[in-house]
C-alpha positions in Angstrom: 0.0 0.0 0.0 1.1 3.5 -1.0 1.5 6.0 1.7 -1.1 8.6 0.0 -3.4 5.2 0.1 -2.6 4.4 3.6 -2.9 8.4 4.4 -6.5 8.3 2.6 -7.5 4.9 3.9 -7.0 6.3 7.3 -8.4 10.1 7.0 -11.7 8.3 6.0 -11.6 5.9 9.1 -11.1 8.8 11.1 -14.3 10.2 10.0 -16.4 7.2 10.5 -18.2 6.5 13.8 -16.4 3.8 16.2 -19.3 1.4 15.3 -18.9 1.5 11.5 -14.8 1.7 12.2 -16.1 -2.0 14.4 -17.5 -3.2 10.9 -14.4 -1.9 9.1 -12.0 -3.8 11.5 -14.2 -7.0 11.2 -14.3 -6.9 7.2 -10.6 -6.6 7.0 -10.3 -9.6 9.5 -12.8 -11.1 7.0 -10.4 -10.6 4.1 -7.3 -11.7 5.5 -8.7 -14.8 6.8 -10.6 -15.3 2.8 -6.8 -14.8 1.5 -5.3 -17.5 3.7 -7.8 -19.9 2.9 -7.0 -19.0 -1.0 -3.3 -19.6 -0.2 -3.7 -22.7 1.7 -6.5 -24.1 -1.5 -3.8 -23.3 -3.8 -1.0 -25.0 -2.1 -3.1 -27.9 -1.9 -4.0 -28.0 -5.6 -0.5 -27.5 -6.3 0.2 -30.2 -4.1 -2.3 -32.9 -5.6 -1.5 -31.6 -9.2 2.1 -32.7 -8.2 1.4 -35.8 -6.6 -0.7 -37.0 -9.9 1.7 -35.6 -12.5 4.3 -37.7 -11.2 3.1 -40.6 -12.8 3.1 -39.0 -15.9 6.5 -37.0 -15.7 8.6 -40.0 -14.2 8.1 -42.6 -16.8 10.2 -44.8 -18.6 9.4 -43.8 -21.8 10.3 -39.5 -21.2 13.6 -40.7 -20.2 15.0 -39.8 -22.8 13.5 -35.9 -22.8 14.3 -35.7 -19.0 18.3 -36.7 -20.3 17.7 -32.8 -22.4 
């Protein structure tokens, strides 16, 4: 984040009643949790996407590409 976003980001909390600054702090929560769960879904796809292409990268026959 930019400092004039963080400056602007931060003038308009400011202005906002504690309440809705309550909702604010509870939809970035929200948001950082959403992005971990992306991160840990995508590790784990990356993880099973490995696990199955394995069989199909280490095989006799691509020997000879994997030798390149």
């Amino acid at each position: 984040m930019t400092k004039v976003h963080e400056q602007t980001l931060l003038e308009k909390l400011r202005n906002l009643p504690p309440e809705r600054v309550a909702e604010v702090e509870d939809f970035v929560d929200f948001l950082a949790h959403r992005l971990a769960d992306e991160r840990r879904l995508t590790e784990a796809a990356g993880q099973l996407a490995t696990a199955a292409l394995t069989r199909v990268w280490d095989n006799p026959g691509d020997a000879d590409y994997d030798r390149l």
